[in-house]
N, C-alpha and C positions, 0 to 999 in steps of 0.2 A: 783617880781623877776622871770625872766626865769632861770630856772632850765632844765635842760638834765641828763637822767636818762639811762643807759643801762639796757638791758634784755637778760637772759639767762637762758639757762634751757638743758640738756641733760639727764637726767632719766624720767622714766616713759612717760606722752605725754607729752614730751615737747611743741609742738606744740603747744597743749591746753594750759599748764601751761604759755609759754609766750602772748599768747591772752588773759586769765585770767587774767594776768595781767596787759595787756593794759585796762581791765575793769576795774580793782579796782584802778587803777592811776585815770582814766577819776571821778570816783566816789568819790575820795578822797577829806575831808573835807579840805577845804584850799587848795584848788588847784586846778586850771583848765586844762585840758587835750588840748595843742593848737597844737599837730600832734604826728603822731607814724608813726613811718618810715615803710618799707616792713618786711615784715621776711627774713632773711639770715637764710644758713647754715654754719659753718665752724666748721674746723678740730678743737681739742682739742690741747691745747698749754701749756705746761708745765705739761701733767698732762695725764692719761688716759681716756678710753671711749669710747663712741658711740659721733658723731659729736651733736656739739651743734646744737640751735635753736637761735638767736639773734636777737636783735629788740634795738630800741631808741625809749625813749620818750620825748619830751620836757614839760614842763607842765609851768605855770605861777601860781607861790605860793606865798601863803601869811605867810608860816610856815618857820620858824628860819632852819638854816641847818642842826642843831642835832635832832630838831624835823621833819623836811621831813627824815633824815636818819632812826628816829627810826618807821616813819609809814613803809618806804620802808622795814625794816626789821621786823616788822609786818605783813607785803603779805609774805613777803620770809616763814615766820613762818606755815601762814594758809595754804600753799603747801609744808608742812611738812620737811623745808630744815634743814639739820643736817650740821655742820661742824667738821668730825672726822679729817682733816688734809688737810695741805696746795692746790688749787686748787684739791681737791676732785669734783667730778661728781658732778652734783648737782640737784635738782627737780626743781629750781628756786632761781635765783642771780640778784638782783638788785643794782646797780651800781649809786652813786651819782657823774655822770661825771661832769659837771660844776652847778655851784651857781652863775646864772648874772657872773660878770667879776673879782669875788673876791676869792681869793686865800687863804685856810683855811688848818690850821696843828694844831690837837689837836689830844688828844690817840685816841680818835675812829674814824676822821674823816680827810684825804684826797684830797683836790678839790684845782685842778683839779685832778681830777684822774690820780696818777701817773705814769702809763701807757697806756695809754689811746691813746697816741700818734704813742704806738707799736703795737697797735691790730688793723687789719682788721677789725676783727668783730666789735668795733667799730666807726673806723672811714667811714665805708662804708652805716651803715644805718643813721648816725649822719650827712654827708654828703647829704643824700638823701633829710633831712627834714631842714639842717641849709647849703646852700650848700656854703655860704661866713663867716663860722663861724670861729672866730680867738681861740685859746686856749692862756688862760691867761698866758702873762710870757714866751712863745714859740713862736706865732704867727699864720699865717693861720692853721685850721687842713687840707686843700687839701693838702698844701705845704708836709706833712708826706705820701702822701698814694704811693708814690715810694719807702719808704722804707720798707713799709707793700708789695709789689706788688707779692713777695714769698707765701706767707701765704694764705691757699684756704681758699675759702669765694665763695659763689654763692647765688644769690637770687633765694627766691621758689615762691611767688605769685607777 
């Protein structure tokens, strides 16, 4: 199953902390790492701080979606990420944006990501690495990035 994963990170080195995590996706059991987009920067939305750090991963897994969600949120962990409240700052945010083409709604889990469609930061490194990728149930993600075209976003490397 391809799987796309969002990365985020605005406390501490960010920077580090989302190439950190492109390593521990590439190294994750059950799951091969088959690209990682650029690094973005963009502005914080909904929320305060210093500008994020952003990246997408795609990976091809062989792990169930609540099991990729709970390694994902085992990296979030060992880069010490806390959740004291809604879009708080964060050391490191990992995002299960799409699962293959299937569409899942249970307590913990989301997919597609249900905004996914509203964020630049998203759809501009997802783009880089899937650039004819459709979003389940909406259809192309290109199709959305005029409605992001407000929203800053800039690539660093």
């Amino acid at each position: 199953m391809i799987a796309y994963v969002g990365i985020g990170a605005n406390l501490g080195d960010a920077r580090a902390n989302v190439l950190d995590a492109i390593e521990r996706l590439r190294a994750l059991p059950g799951a091969r790492l088959l690209a990682a987009s650029s690094l973005y920067r963009s502005a914080p939305i909904d929320s305060g701080g210093d500008d994020y750090v952003n990246a997408v991963a795609a990976l091809d897994t062989e792990l169930a979606p609540q099991a990729l969600l709970e390694a994902l949120q085992g990296i979030e962990q060992a880069h010490g990420r806390e959740r004291p409240y809604r879009n708080a700052p964060r050391t490191l945010d990992l995002d299960l944006l799409l699962y293959g083409e299937r569409s899942i709604a249970t307590a913990t889990l989301t997919v597609p990501h249900p905004r996914m469609h509203e964020r630049a930061f998203v759809l501009a490194p997802l783009l880089e690495i899937a650039p004819d990728l459709a979003i389940p149930g909406l259809g192309p993600a290109a199709g959305f990035v005029p409605q992001v075209a407000g929203q800053f976003i800039t690539r660093t490397d």
